[in-house]
DSSP file (Angstrom, degrees, kcal/mol; ACC not computed):
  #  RESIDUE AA STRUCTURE BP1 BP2  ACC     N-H-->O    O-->H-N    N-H-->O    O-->H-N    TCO  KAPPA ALPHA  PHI   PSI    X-CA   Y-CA   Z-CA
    1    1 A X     >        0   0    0      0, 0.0     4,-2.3     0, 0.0     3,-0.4   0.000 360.0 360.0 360.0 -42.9   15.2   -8.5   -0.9
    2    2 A X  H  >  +     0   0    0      1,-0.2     4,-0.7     2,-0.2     0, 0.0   0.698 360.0  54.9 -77.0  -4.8   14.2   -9.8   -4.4
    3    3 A X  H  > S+     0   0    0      2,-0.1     4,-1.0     3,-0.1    -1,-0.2   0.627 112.0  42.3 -82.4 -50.5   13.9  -13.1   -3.1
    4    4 A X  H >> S+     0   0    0     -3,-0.4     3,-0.9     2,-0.2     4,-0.8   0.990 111.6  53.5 -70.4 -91.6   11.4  -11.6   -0.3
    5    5 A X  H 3X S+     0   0    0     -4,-2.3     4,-4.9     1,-0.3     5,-0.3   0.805 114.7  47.0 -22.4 -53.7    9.3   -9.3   -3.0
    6    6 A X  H 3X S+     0   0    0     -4,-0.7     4,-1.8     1,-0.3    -1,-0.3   0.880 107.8  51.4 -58.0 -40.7    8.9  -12.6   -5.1
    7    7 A X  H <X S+     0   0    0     -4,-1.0     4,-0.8    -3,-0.9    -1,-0.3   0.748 109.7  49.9 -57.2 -46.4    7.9  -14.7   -2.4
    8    8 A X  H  X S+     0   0    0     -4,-0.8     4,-2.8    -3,-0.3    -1,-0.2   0.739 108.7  55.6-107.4 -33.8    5.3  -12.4   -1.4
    9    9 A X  H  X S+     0   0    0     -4,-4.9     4,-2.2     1,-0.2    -2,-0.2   0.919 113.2  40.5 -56.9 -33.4    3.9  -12.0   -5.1
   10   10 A X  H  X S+     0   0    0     -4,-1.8     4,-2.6    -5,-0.3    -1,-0.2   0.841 102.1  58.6 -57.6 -46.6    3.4  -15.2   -5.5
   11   11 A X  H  X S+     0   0    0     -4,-0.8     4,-2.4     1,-0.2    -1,-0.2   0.972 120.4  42.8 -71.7 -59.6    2.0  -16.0   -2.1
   12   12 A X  H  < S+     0   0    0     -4,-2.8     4,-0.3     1,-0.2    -2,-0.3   0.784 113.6  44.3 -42.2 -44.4   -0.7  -13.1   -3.6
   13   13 A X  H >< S+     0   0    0     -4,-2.2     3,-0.8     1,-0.1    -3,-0.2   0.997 130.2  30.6 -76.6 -78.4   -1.2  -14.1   -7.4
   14   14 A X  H >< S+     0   0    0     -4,-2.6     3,-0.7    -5,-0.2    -2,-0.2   0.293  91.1  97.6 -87.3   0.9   -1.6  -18.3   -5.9
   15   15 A X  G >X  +     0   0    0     -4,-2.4     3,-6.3     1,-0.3     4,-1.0   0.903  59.2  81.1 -40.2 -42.7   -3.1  -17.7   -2.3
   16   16 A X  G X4 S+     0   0    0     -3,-0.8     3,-0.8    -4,-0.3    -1,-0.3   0.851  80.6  74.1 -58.0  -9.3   -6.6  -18.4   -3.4
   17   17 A X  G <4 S+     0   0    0     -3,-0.7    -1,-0.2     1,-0.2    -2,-0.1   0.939 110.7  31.9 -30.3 -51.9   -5.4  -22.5   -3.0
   18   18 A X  G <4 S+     0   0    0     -3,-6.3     2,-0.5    -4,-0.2    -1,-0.2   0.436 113.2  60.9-121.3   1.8   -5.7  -21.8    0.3
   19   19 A X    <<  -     0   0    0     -4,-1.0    -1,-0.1    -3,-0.8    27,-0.1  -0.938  62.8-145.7-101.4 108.4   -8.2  -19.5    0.9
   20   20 A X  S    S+     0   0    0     -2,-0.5    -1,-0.2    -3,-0.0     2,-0.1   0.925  92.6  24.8 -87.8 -66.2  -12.3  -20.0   -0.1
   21   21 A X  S    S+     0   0    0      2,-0.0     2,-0.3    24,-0.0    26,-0.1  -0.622  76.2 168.6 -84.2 131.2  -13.3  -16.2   -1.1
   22   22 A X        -     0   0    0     -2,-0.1     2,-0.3    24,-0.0    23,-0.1  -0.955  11.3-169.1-126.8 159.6  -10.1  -13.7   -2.5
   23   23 A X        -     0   0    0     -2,-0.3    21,-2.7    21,-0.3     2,-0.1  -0.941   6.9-148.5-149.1 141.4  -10.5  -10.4   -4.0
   24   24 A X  E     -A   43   0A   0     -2,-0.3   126,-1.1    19,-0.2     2,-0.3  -0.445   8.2-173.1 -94.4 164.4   -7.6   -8.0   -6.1
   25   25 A X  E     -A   42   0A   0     17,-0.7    17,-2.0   124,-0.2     2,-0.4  -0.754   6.4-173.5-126.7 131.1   -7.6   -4.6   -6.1
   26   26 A X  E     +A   41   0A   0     -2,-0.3   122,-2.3   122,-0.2     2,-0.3  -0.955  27.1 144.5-116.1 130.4   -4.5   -2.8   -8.9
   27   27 A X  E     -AB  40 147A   0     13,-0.9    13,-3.3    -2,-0.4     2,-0.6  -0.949  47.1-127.2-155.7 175.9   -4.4    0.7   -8.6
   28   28 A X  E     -AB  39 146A   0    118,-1.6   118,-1.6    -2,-0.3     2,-0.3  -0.982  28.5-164.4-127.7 117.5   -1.9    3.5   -8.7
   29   29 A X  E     -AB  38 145A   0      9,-1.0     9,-1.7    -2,-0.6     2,-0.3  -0.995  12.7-134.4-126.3 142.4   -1.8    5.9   -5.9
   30   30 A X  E    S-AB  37 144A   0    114,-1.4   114,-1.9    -2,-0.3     7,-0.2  -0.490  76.0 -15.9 -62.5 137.7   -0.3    9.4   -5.4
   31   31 A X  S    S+     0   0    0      5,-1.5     3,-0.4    -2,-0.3   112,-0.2  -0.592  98.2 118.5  80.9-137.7    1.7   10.4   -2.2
   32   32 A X  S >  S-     0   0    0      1,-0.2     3,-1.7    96,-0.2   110,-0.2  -0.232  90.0 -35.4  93.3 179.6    0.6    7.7   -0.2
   33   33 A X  T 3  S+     0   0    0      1,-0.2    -1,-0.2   108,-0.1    30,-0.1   0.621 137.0  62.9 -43.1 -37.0    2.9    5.2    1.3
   34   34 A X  T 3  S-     0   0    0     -3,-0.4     2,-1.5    -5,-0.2     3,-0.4   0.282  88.8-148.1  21.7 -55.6    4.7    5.4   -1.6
   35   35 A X  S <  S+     0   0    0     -3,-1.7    -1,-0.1     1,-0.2     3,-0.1  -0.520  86.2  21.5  68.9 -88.7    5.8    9.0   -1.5
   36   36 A X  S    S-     0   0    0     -2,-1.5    -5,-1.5     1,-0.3     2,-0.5   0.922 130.2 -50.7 -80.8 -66.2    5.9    9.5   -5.2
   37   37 A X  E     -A   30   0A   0     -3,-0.4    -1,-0.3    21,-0.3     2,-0.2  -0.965  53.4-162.1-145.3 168.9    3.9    7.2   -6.6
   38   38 A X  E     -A   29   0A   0     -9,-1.7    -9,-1.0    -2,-0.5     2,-0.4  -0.951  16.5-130.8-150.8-179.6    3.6    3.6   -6.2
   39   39 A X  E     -A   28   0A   0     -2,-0.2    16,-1.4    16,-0.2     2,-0.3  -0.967  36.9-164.8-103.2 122.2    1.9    0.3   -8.4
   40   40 A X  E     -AC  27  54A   0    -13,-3.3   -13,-0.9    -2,-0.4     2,-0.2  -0.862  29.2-168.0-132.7-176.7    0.2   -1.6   -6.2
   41   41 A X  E     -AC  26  53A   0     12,-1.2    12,-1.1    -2,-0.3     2,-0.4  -0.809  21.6-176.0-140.2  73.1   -1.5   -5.4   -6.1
   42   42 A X  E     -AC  25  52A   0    -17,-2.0   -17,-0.7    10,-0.2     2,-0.4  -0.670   2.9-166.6-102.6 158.0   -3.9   -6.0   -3.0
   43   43 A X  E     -AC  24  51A   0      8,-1.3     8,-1.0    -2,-0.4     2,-0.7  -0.873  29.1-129.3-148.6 121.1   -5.7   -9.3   -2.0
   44   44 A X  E     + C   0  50A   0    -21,-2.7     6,-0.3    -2,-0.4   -21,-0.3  -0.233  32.9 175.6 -58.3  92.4   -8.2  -10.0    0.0
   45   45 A X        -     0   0    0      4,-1.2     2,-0.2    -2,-0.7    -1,-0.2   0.982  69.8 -14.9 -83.3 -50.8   -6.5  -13.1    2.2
   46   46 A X  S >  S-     0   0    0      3,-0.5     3,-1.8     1,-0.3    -1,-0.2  -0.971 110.5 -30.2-142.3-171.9   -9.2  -13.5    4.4
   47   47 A X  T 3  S-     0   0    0      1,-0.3    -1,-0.3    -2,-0.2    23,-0.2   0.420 122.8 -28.6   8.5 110.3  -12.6  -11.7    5.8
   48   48 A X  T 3  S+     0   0    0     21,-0.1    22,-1.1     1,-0.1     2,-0.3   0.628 112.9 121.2  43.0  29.4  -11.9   -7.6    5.5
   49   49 A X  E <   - D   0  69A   0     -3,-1.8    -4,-1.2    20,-0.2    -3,-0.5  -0.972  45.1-175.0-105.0 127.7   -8.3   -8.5    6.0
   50   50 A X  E     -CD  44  68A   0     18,-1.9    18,-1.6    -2,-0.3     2,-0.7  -0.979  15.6-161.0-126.8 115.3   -5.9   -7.1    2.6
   51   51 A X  E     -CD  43  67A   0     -8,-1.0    -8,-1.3    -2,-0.4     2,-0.5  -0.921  19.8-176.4 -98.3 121.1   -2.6   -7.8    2.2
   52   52 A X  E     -C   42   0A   0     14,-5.5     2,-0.6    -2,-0.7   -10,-0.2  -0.793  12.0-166.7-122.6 131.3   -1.1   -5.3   -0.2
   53   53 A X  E     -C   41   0A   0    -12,-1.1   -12,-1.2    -2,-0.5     2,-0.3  -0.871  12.7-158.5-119.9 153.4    2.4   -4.8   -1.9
   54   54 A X  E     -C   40   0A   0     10,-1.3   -14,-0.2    -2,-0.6     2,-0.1  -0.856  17.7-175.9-121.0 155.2    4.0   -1.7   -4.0
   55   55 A X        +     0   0    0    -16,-1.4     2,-0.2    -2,-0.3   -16,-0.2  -0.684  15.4 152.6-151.7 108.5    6.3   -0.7   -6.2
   56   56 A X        -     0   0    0    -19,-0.2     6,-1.7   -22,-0.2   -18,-0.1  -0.780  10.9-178.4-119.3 170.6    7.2    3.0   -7.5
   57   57 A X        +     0   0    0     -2,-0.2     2,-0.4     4,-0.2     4,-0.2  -0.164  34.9 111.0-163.6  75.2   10.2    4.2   -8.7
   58   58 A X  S    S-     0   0    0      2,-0.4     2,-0.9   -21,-0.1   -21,-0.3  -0.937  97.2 -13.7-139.1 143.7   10.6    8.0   -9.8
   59   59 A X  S    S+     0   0    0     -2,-0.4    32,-2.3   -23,-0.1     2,-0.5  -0.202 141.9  32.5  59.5 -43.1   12.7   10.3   -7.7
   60   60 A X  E    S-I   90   0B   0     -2,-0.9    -2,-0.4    30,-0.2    30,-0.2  -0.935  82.5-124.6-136.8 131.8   12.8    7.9   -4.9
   61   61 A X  E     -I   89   0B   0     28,-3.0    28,-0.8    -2,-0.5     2,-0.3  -0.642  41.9-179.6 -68.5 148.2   12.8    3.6   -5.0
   62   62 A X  E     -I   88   0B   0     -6,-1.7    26,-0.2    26,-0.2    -6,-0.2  -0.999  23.9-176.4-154.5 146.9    9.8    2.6   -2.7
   63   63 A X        -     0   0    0     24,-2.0     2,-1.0    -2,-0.3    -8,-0.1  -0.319  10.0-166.4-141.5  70.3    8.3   -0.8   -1.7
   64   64 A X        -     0   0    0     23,-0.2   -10,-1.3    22,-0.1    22,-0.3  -0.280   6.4-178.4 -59.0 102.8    5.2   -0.7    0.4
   65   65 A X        +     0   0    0     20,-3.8    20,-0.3    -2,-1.0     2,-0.2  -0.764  19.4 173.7 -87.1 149.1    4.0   -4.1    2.2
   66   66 A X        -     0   0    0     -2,-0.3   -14,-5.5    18,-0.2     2,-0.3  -0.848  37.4-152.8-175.4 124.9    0.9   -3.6    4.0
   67   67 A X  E     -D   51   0A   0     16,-1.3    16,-0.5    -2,-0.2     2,-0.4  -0.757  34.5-172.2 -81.8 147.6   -2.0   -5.6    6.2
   68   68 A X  E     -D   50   0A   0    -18,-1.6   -18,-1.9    -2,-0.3     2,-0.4  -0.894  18.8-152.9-129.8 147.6   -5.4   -3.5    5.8
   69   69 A X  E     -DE  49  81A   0     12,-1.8    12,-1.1    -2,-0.4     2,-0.5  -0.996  13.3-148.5-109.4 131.1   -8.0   -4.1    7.4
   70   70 A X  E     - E   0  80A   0    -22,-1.1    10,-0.2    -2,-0.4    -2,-0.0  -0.721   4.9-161.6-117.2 133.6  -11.8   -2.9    5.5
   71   71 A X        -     0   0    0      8,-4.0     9,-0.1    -2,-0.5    -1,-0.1  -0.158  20.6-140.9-106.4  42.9  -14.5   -2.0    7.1
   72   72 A X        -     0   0    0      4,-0.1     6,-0.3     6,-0.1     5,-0.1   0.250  12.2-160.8 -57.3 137.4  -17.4   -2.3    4.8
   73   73 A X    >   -     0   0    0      4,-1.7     3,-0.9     1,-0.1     6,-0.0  -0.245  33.7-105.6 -83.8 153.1  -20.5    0.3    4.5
   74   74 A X  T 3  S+     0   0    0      1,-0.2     2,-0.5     2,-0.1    -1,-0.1   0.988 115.2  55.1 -25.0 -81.2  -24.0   -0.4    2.9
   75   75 A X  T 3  S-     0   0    0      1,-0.2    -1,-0.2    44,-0.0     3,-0.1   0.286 124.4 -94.9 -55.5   5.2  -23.4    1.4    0.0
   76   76 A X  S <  S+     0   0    0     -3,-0.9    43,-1.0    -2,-0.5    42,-0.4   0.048  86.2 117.1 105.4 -37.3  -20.4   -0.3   -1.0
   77   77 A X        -     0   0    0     40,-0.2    -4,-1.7    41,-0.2    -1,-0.3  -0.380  42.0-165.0 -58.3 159.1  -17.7    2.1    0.5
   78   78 A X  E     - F   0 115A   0     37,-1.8    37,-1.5    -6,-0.3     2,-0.3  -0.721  20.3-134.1-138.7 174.0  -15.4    0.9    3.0
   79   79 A X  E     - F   0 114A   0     -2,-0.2    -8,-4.0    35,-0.2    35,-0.2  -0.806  27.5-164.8-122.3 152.2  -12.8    2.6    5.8
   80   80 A X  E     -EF  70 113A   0     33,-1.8    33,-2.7    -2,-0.3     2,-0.3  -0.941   9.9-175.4-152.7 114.4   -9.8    0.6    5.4
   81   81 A X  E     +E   69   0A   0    -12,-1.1   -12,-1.8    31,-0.2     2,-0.2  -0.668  19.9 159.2 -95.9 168.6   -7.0    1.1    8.6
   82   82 A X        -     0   0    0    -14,-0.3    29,-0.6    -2,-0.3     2,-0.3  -0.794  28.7-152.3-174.2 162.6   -3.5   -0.8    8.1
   83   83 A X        +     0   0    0    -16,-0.5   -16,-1.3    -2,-0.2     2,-0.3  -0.567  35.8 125.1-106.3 168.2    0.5   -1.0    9.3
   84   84 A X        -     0   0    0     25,-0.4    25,-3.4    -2,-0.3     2,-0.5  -0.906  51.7 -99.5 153.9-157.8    3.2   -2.3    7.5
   85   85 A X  E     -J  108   0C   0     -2,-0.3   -20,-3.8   -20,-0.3    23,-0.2  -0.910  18.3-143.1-139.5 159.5    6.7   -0.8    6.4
   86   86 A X  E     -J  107   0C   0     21,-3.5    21,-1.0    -2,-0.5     2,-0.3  -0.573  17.1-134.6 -90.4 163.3    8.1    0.9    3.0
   87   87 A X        -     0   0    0     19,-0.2   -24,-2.0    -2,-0.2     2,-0.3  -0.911  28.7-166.2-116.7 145.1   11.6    0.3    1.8
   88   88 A X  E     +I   62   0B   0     17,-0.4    17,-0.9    -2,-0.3     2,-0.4  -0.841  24.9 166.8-154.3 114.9   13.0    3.3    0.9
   89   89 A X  E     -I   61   0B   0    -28,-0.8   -28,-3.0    -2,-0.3    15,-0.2  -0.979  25.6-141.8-140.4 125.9   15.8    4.0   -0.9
   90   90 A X  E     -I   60   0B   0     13,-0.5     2,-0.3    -2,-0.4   -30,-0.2  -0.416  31.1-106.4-103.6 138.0   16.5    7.7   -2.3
   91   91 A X    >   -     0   0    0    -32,-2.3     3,-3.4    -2,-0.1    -1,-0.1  -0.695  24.7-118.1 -79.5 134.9   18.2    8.1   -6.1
   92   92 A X  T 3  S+     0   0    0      1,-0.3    -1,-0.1    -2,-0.3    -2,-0.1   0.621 114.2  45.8 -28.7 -43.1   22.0    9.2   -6.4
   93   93 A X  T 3  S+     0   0    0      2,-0.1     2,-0.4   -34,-0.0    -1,-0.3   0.340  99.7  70.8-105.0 -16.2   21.0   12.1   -8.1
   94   94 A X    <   -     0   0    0     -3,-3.4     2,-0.2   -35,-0.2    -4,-0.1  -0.894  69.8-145.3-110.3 142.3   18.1   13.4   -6.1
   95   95 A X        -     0   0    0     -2,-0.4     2,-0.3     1,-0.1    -4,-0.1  -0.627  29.4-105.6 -88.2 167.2   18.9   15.0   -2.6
   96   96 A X        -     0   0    0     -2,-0.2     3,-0.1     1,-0.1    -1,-0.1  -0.695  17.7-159.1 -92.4 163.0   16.2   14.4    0.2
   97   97 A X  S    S+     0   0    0     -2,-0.3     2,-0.5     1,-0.2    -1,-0.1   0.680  91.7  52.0 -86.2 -25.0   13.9   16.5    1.7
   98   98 A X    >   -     0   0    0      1,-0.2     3,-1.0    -3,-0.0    -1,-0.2  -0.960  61.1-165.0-122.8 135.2   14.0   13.9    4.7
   99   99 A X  T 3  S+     0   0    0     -2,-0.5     3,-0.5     1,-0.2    -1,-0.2   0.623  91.7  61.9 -90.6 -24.3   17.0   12.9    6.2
  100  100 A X  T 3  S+     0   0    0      1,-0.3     3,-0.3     2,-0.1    -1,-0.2   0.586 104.5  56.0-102.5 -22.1   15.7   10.0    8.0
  101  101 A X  S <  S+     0   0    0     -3,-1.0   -11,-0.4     1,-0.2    -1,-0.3   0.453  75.1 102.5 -88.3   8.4   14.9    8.7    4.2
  102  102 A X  S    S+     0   0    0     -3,-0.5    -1,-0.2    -4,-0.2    -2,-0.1   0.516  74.4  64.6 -72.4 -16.5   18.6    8.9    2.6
  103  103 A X  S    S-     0   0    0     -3,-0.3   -13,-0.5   -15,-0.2     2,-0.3  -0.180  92.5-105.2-101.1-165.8   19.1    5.4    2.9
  104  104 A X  S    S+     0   0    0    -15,-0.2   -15,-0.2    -2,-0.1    -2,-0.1  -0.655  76.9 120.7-124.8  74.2   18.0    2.1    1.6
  105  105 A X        -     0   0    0    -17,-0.9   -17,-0.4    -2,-0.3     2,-0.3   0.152  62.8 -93.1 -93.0-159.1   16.2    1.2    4.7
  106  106 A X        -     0   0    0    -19,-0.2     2,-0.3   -18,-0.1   -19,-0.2  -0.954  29.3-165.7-139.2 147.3   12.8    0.3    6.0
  107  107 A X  E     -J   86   0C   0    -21,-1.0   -21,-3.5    -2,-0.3    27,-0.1  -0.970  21.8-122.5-130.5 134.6   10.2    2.7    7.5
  108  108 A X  E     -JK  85 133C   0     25,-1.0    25,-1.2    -2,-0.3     2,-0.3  -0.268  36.7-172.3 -62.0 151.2    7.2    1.8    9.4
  109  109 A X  E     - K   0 132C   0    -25,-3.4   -25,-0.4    23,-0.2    23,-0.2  -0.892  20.7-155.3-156.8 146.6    4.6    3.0    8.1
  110  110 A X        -     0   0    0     21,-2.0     2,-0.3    -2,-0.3   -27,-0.2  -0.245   6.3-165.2 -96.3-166.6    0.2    3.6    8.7
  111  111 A X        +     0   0    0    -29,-0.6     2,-0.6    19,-0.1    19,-0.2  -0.647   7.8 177.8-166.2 110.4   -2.7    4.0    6.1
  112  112 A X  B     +M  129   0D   0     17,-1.9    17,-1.7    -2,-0.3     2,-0.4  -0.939  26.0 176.6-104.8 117.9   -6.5    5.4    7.2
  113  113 A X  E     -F   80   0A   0    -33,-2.7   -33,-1.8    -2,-0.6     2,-0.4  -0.989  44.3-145.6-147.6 136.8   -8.5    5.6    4.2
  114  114 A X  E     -F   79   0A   0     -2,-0.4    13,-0.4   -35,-0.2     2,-0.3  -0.792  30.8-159.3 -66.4 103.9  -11.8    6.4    3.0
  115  115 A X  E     -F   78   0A   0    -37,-1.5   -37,-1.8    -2,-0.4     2,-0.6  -0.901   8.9-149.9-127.1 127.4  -12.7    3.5   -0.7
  116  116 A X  B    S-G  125   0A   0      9,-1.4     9,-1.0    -2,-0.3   -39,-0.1  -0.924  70.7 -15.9-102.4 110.0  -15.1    4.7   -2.7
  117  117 A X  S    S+     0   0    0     -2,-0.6   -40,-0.2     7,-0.2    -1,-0.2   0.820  90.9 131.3  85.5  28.9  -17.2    1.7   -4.5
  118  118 A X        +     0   0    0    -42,-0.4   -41,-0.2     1,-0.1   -42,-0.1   0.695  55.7  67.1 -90.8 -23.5  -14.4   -0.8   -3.7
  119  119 A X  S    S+     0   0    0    -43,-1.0     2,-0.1     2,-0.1    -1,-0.1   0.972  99.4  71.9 -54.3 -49.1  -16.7   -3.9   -2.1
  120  120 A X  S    S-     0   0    0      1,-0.2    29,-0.2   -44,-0.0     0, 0.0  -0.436 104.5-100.2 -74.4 144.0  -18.3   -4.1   -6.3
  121  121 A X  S    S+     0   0    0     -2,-0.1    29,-0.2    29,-0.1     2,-0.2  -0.222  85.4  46.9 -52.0 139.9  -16.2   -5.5   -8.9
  122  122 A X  E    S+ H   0 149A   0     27,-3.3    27,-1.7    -3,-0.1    28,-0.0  -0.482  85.7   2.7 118.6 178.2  -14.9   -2.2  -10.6
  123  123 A X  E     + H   0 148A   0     25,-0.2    25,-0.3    -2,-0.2     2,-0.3  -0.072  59.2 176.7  -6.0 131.9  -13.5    1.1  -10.8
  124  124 A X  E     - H   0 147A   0     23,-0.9    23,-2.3    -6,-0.1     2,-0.3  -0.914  21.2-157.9-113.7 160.4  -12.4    2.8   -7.1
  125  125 A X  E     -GH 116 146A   0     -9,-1.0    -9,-1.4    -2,-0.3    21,-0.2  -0.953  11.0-162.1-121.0 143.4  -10.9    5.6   -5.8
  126  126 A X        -     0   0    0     19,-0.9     2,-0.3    -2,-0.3   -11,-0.2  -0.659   4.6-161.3-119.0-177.0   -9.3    5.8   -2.3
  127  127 A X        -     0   0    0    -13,-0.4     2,-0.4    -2,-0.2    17,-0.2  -0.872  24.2-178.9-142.5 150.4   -8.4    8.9   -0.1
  128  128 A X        -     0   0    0     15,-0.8     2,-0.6    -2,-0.3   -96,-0.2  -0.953  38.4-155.0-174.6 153.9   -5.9    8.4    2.5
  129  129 A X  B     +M  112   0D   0    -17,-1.7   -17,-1.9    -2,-0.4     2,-0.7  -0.887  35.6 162.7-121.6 100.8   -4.0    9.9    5.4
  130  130 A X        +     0   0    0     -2,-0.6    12,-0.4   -19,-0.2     2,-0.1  -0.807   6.1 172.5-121.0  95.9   -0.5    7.6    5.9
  131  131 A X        -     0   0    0     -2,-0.7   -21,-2.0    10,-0.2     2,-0.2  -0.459  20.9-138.8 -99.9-163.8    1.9    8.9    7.6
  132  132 A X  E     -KL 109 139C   0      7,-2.2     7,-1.7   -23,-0.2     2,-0.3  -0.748  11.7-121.7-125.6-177.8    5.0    6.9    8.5
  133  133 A X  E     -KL 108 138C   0    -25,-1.2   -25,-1.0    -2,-0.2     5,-0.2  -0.971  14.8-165.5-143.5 131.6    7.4    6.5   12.0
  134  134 A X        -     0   0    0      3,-1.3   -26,-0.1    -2,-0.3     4,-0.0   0.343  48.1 -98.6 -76.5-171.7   11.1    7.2   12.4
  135  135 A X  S    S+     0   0    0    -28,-0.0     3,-0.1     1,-0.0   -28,-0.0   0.511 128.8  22.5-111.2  -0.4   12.6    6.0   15.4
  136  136 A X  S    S+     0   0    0      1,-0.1     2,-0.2     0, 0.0    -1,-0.0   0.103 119.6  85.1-147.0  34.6   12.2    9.6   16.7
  137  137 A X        -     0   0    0      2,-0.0    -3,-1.3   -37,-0.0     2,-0.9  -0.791  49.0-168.3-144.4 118.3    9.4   10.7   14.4
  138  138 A X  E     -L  133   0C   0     -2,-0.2     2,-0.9    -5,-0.2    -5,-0.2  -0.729  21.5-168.5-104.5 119.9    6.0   11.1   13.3
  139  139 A X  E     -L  132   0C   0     -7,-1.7    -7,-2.2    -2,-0.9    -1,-0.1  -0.749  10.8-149.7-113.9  77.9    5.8   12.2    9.8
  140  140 A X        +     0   0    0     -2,-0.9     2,-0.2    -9,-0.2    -9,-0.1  -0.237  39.8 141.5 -27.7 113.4    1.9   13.4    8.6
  141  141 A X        +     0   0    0     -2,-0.0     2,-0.2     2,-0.0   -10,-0.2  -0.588  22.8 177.4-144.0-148.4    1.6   12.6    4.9
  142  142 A X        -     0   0    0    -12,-0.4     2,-0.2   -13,-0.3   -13,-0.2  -0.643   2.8-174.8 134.3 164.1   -1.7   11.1    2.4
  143  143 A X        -     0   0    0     -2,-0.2   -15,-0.8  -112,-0.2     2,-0.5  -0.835  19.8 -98.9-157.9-164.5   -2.4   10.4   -0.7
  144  144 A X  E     -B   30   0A   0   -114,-1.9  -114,-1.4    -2,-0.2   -17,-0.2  -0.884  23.1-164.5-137.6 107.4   -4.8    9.3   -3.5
  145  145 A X  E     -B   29   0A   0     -2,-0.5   -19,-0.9  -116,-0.2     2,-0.4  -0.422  12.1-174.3-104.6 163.6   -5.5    6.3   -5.1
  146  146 A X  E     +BH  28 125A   0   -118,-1.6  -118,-1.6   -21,-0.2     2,-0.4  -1.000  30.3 144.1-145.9 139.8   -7.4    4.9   -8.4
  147  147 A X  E     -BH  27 124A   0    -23,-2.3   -23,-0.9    -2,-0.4     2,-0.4  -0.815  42.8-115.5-153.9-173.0   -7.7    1.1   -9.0
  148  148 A X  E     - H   0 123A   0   -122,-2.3  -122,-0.2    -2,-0.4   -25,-0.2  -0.730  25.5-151.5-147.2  97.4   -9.9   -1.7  -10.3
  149  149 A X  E       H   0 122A   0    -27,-1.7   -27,-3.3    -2,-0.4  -124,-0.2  -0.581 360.0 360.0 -91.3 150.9  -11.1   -4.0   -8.3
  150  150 A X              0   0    0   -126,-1.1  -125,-0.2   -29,-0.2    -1,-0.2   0.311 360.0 360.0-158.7 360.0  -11.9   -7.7   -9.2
């Protein structure tokens, strides 16, 4: 797994090699894919296509990977749809709420989101509806992000 994580920073951090245009986004979102929080790192790999990875870890361990796709507006706002999966792995000492999370698994998981000012270098804030899927469930959730894009 750490093997995995690294592989996939890396590929983010040293892409532009292979890429002509990239762009980062770091931000911190609530809820979210996440759950509790997460740190995240996204990068533009190519056209309106984001690959983005997370990492929170209060109450619950969480690792979001995620393709996006951005749909940009005139004004600089975007809709931004994307899949990918969480690992998710619950601490000894906190029970779950969701039984399906109790393990140190992976969960599919979706993200529809409204970015406010994200196309210009700077500040954004995102709004988002992500819920995830079980293997006999669809779990409504969102959350709220703040970042810096550059």
């Amino acid at each position: 797994m750490r093997k995995f994580v690294l592989s996939v920073i890396l590929f983010l951090c040293f892409g532009s090699v292979f890429f002509c245009q990239t762009k980062n986004n770091i931000y911190v979102e609530a809820l979210g894919n996440g759950l509790a929080y997460t740190i995240n790192f996204e990068r533009e790999i190519v056209q309106n296509i984001n690959l983005r990875i997370g990492y929170g870890n209060i109450l619950v361990r969480t690792v979001p990977i995620m393709l996006n796709y951005h749909y940009y507006f005139e004004n600089g706002h975007s809709f931004m749809a994307g899949i990918g999966a969480v690992n998710v792995k619950w601490h000894d000492d906190f029970l779950s709420l969701l039984d399906d999370f109790r393990s140190d698994k992976w969960t599919t998981t979706l993200s529809f989101a409204y970015n406010v000012k994200m196309k210009t270098p700077g500040f954004n804030i995102r709004f988002a509806f992500t819920p995830f899927i079980t293997s006999d469930e669809f779990i409504p959730y969102g959350g709220v992000s703040l970042g810096f894009a550059f």
